[in-house]
mmCIF file of the C-alpha atoms, coordinates in Angstrom:
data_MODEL
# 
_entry.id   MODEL 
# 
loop_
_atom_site.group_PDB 
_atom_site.id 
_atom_site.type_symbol 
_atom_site.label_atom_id 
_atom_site.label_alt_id 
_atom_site.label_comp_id 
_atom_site.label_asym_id 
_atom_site.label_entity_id 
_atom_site.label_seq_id 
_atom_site.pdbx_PDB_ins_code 
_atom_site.Cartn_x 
_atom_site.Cartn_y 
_atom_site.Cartn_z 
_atom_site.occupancy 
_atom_site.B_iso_or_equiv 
_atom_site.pdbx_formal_charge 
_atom_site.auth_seq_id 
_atom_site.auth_comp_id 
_atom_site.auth_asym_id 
_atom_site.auth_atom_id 
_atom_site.pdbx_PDB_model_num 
ATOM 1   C CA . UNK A 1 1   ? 15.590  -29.830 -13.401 1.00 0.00 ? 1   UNK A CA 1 
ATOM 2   C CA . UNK A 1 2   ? 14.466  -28.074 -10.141 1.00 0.00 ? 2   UNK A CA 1 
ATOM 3   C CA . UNK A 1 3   ? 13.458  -25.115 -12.130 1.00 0.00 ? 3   UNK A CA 1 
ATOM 4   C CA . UNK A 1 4   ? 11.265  -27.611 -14.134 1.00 0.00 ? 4   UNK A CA 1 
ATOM 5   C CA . UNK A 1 5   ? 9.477   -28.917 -10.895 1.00 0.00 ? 5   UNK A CA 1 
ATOM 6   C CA . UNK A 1 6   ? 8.762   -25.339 -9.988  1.00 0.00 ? 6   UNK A CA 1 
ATOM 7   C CA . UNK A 1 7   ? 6.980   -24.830 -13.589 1.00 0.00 ? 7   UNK A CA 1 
ATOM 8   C CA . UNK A 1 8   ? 5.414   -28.320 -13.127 1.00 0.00 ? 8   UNK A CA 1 
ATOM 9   C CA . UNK A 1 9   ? 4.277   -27.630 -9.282  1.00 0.00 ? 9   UNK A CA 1 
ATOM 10  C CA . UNK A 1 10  ? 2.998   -23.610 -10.618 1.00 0.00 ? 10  UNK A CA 1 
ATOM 11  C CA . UNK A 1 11  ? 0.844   -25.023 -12.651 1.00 0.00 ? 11  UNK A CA 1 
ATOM 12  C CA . UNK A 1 12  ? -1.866  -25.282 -10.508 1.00 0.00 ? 12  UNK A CA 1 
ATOM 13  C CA . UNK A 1 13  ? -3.369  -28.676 -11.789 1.00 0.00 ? 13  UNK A CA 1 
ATOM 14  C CA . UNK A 1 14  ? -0.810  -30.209 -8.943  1.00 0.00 ? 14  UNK A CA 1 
ATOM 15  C CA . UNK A 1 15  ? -2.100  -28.074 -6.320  1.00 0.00 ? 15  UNK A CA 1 
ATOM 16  C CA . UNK A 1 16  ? -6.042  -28.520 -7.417  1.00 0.00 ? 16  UNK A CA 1 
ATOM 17  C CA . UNK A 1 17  ? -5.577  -32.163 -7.590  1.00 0.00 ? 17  UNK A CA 1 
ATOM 18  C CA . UNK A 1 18  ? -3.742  -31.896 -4.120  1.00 0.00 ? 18  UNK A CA 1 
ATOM 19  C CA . UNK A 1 19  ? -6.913  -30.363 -2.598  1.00 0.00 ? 19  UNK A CA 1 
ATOM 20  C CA . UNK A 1 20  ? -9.287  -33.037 -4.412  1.00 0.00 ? 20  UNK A CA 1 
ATOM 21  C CA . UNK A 1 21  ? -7.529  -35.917 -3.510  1.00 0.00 ? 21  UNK A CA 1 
ATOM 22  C CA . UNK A 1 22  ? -7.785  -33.928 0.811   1.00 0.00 ? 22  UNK A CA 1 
ATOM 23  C CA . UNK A 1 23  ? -10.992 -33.157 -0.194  1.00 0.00 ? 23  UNK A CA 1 
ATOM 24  C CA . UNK A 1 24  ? -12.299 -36.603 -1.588  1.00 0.00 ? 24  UNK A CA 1 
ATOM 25  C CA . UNK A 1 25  ? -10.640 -38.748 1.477   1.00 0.00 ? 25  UNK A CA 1 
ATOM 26  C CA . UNK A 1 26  ? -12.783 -36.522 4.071   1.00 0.00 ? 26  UNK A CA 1 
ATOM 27  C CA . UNK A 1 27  ? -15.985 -36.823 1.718   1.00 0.00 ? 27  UNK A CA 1 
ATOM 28  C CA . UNK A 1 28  ? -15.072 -40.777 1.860   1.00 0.00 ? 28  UNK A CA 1 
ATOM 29  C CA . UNK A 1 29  ? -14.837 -40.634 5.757   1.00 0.00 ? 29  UNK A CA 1 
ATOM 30  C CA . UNK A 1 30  ? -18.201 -39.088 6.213   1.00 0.00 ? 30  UNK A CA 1 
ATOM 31  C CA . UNK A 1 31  ? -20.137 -41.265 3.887   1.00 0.00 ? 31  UNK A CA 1 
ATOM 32  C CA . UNK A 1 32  ? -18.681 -44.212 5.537   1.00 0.00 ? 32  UNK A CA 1 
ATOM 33  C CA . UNK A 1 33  ? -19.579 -43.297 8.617   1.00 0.00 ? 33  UNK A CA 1 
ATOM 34  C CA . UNK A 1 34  ? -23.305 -42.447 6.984   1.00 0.00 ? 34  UNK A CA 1 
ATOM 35  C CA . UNK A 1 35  ? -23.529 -45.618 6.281   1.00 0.00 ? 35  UNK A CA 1 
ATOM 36  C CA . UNK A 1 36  ? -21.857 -47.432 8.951   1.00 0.00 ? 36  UNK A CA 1 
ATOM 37  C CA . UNK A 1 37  ? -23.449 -45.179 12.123  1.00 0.00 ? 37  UNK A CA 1 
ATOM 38  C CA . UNK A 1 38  ? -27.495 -44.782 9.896   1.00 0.00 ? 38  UNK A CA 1 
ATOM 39  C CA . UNK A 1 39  ? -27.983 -46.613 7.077   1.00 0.00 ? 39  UNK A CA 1 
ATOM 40  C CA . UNK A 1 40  ? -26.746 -50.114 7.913   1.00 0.00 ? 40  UNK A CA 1 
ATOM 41  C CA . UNK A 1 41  ? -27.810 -49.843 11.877  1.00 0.00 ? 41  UNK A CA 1 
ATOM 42  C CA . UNK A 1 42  ? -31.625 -48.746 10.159  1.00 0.00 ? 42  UNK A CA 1 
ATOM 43  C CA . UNK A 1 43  ? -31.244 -51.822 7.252   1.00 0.00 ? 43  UNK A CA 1 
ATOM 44  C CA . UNK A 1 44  ? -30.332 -54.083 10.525  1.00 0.00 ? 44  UNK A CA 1 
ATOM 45  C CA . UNK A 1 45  ? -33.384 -53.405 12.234  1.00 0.00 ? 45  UNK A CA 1 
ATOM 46  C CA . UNK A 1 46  ? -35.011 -53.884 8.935   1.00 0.00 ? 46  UNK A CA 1 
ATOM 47  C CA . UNK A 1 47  ? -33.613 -57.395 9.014   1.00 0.00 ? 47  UNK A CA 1 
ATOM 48  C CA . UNK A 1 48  ? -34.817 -58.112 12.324  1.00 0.00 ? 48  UNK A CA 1 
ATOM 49  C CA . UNK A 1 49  ? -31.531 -56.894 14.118  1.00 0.00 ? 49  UNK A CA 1 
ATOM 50  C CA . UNK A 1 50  ? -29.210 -58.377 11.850  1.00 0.00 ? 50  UNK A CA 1 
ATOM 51  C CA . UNK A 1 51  ? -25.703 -56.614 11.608  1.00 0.00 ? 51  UNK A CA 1 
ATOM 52  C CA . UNK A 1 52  ? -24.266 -57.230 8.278   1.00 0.00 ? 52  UNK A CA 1 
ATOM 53  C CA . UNK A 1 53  ? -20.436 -56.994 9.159   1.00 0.00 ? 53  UNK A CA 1 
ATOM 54  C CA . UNK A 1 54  ? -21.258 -59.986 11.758  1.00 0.00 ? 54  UNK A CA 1 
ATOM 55  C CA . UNK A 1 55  ? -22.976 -62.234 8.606   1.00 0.00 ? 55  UNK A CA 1 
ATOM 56  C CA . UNK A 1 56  ? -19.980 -64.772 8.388   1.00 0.00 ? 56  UNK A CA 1 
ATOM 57  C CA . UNK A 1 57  ? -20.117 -68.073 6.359   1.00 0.00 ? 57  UNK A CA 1 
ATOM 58  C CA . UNK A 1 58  ? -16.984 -70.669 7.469   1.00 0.00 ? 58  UNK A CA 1 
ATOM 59  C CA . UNK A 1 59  ? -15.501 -73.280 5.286   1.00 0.00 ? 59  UNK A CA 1 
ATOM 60  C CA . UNK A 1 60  ? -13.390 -75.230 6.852   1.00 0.00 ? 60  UNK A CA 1 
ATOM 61  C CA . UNK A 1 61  ? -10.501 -73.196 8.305   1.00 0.00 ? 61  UNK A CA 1 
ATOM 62  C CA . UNK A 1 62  ? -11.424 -70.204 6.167   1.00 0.00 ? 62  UNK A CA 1 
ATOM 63  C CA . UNK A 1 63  ? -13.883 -67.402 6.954   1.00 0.00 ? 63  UNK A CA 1 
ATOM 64  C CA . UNK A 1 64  ? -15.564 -65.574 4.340   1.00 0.00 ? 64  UNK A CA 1 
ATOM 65  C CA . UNK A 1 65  ? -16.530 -62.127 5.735   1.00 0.00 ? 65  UNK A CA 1 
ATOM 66  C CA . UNK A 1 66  ? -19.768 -61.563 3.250   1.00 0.00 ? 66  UNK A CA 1 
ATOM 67  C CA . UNK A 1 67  ? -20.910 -58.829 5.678   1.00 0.00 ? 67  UNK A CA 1 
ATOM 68  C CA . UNK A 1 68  ? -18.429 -56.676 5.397   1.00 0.00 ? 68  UNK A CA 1 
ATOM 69  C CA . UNK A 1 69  ? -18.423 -57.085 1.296   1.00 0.00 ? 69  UNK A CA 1 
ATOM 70  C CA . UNK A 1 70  ? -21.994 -55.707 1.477   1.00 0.00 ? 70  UNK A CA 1 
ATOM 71  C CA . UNK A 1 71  ? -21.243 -53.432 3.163   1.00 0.00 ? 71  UNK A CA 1 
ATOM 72  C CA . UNK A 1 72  ? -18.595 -52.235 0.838   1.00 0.00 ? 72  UNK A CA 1 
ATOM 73  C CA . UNK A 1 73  ? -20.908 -52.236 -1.931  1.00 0.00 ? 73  UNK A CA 1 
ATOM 74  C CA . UNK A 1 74  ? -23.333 -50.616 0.255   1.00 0.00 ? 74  UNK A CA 1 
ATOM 75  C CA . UNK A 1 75  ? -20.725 -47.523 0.523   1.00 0.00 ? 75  UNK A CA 1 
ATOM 76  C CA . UNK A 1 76  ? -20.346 -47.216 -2.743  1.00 0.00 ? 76  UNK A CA 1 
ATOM 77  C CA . UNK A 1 77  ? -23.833 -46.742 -3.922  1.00 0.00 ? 77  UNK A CA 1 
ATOM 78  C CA . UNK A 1 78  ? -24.280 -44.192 -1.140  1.00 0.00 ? 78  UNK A CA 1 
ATOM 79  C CA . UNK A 1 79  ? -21.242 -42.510 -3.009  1.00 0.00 ? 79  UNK A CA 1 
ATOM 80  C CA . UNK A 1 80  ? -21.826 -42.929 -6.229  1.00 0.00 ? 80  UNK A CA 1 
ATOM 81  C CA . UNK A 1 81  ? -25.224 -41.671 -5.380  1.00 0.00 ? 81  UNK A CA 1 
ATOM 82  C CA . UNK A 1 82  ? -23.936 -38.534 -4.160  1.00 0.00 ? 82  UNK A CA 1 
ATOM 83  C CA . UNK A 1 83  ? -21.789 -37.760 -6.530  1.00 0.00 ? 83  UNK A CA 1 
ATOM 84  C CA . UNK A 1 84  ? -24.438 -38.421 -8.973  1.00 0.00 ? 84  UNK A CA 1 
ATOM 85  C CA . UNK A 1 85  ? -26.202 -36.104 -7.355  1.00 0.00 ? 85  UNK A CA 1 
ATOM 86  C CA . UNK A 1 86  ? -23.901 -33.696 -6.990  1.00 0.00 ? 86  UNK A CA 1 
ATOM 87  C CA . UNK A 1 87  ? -22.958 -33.555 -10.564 1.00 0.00 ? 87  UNK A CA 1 
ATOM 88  C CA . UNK A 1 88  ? -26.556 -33.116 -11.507 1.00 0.00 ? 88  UNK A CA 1 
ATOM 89  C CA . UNK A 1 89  ? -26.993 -29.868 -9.472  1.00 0.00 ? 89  UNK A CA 1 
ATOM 90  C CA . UNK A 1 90  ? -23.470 -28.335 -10.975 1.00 0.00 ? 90  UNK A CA 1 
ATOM 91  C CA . UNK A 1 91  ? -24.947 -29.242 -14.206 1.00 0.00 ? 91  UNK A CA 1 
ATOM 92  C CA . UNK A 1 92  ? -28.521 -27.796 -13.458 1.00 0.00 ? 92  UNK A CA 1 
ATOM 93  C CA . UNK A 1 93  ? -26.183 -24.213 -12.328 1.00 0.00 ? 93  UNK A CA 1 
ATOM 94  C CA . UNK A 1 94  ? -23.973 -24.247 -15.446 1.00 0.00 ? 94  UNK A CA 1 
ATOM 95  C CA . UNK A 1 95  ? -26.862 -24.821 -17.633 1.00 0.00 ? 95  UNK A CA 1 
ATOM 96  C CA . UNK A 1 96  ? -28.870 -21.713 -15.681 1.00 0.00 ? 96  UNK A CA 1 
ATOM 97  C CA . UNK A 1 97  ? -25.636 -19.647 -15.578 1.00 0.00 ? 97  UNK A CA 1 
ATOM 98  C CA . UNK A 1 98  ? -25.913 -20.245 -19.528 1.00 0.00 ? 98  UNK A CA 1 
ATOM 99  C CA . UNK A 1 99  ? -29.002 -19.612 -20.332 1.00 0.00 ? 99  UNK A CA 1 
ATOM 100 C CA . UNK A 1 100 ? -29.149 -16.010 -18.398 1.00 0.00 ? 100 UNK A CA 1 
ATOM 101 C CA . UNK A 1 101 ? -28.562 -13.186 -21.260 1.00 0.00 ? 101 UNK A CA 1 
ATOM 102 C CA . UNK A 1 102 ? -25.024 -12.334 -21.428 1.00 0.00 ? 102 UNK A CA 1 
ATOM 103 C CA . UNK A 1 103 ? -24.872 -7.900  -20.784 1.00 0.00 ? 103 UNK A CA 1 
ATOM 104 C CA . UNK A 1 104 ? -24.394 -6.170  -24.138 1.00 0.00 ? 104 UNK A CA 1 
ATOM 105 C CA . UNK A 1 105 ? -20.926 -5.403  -24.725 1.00 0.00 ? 105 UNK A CA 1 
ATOM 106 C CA . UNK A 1 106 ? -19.739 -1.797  -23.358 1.00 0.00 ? 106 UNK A CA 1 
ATOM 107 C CA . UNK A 1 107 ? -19.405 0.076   -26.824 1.00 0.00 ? 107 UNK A CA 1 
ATOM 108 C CA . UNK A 1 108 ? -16.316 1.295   -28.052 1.00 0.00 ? 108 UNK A CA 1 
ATOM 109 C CA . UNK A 1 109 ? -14.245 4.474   -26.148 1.00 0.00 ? 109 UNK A CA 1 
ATOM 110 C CA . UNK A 1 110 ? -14.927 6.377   -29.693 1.00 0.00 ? 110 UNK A CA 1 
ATOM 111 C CA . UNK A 1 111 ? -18.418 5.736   -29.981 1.00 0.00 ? 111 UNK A CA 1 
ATOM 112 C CA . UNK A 1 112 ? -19.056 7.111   -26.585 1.00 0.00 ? 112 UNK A CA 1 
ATOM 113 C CA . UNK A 1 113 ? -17.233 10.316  -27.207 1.00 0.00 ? 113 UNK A CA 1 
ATOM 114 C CA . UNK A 1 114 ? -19.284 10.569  -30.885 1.00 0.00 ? 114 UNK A CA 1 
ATOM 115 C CA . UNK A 1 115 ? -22.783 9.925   -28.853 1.00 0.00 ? 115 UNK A CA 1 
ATOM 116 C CA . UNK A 1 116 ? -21.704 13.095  -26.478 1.00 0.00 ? 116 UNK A CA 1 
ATOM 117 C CA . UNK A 1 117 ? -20.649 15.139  -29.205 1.00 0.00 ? 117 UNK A CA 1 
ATOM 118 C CA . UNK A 1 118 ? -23.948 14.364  -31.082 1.00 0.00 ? 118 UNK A CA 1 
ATOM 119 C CA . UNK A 1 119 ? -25.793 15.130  -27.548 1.00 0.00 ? 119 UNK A CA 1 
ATOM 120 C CA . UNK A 1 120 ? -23.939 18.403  -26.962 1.00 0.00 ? 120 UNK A CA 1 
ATOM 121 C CA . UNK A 1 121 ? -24.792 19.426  -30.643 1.00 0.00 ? 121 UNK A CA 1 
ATOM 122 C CA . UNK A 1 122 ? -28.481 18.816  -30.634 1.00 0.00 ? 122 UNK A CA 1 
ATOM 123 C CA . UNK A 1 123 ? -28.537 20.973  -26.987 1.00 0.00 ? 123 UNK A CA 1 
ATOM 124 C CA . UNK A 1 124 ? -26.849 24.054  -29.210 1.00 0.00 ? 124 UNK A CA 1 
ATOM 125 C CA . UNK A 1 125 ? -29.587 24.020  -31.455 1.00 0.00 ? 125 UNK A CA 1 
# 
């Protein structure tokens, strides 16, 4: 069995999803503090100085916290956005990468040996 969880960890889809999942929570951290620290401080002002995590509507003994729920969805527009974006540009590189000619394919060990032969030939003539 341990033998098995070396196989399964060598893989290196554990390891790559390791480093996404590292990768992704530090991405999530600076988009929500692009949003918290510019966007929604700039939308407030819009608003007339309106800060959306304080928008609060009370019923009864409960408080519903709307703010912050825009907010959320605010977040994840911003990061869908740049994903989105992201994507696009890996796409517009793959598509580039493909369209560049591929190099002509070295020719075979024999053939190069024939084409000196047939070089040193036509020199002895």
């Amino acid at each position: 069995m341990l033998k098995e969880f070396k196989e399964f960890l060598n893989r290196g889809n554990v390891i790559d999803l390791a480093v996404a999942v590292i990768l992704g929570g530090a991405f999530g951290a600076i988009v929500k503090s692009l949003v918290a620290d510019i966007i929604m401080p700039l939308l407030g002002v819009i608003m007339g100085g309106t800060d959306l995590t304080s928008l609060v509507i009370e019923v009864g003994d409960a408080v519903i916290t709307y703010g912050v729920f825009l907010q959320a969805i605010i977040n994840f527009i911003v990061i869908a956005f740049v994903v989105f974006l992201f994507i696009r540009s890996y796409n517009n590189m793959q598509k580039e990468e493909e369209a560049k000619p591929a190099a002509p394919p070295a020719p075979p060990a024999e053939e190069v040996l024939l084409t000196e032969i047939r070089d040193l030939l036509k020199k002895q003539r």
